[in-house]
C-alpha positions in Angstrom: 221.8 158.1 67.9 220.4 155.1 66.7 222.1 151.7 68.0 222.3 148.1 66.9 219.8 146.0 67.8 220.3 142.5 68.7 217.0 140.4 68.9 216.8 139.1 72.7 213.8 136.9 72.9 211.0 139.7 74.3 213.8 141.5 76.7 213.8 145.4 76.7 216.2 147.1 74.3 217.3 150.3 74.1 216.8 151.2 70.2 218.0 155.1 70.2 218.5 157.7 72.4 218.9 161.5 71.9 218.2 165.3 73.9 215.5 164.2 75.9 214.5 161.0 75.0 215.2 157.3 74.5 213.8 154.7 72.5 213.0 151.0 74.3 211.8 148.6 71.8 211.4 151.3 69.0 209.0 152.9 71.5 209.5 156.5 72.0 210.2 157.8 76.4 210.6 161.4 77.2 210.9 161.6 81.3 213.2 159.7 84.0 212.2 156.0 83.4 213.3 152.8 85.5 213.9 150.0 82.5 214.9 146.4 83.6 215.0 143.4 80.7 211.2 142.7 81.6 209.2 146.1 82.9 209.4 149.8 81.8 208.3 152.3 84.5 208.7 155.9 85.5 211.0 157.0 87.7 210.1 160.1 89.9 212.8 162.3 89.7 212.6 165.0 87.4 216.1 166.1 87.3 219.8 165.6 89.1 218.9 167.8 91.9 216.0 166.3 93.1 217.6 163.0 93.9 216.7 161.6 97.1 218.4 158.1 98.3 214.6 156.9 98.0 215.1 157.3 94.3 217.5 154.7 94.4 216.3 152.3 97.3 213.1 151.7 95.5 215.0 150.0 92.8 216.2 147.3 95.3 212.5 146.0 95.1 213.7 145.1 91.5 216.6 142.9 92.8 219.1 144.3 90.5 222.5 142.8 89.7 223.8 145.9 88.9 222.2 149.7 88.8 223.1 151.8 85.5 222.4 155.5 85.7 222.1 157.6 82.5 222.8 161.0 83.5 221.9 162.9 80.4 224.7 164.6 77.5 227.2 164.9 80.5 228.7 162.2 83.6 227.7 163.5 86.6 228.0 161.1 89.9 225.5 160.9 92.4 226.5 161.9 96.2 227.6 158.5 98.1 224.5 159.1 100.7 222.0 158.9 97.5 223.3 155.5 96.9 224.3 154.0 100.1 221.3 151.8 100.3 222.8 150.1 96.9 226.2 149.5 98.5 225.0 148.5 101.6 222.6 145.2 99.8 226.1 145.1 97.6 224.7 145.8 94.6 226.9 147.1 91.6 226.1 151.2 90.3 227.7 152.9 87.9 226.9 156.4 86.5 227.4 157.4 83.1 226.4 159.7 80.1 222.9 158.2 78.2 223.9 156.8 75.6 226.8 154.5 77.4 224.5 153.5 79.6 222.0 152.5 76.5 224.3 150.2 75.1 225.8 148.6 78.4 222.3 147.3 79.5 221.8 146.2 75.7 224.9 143.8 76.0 224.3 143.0 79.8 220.5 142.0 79.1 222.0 139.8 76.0 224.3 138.1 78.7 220.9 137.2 80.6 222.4 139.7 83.3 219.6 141.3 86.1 220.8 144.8 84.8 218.3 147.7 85.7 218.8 151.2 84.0 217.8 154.3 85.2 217.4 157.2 82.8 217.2 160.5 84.8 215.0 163.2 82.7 215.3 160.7 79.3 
């Protein structure tokens, strides 16, 4: 699905998103990718059941406002111990299907919010 595009001076946009993929910036990510407004990396885990709560520590070296975490087609919520070192620095999560998760960073990165996304198998 293709989404609107609001021009946010040089900040990483979701463009599109579909089986397998998204699109940052009309540039084209197959994989599990860690996106913030300013850096696009990967992300090690391959799929849902390879999570480890390291997966989601490492993002605190980002110093997120709040975590978003596109689980693919279908919502499917993390165990609390894989996110427990989020809560514990208090920083916001929320799971959600891809594509939500696509266009709530697009409008949190347009309210110059510290949003990082993480896209689990893209």
């Amino acid at each position: 699905m293709k989404l609107h595009h609001t021009v946010t001076d040089h900040l990483n946009q979701f463009a599109s998103y579909g089986d397998g993929f998204v699109s940052v910036n009309d540039v084209r990510y197959e994989g599990s990718l860690i996106v913030t407004p300013d850096e696009i990396r990967e992300w090690r885990p391959a799929s849902f059941e390879a999570l480890t709560p390291d997966d989601f520590a490492v993002l605190l070296e980002l110093k997120p406002e709040l975590v978003l975490f596109g689980t693919g087609k279908t919502l499917r919520f993390p165990h609390p111990r894989l996110t427990a070192a989020l809560v514990n620095a208090r920083v916001g999560f929320d799971a959600m299907d891809t594509g939500a998760m696509c266009r709530t960073f697009n409008i949190l990165t347009a309210e110059s919010r510290r949003a990082v996304a993480v896209v689990l198998g893209a």
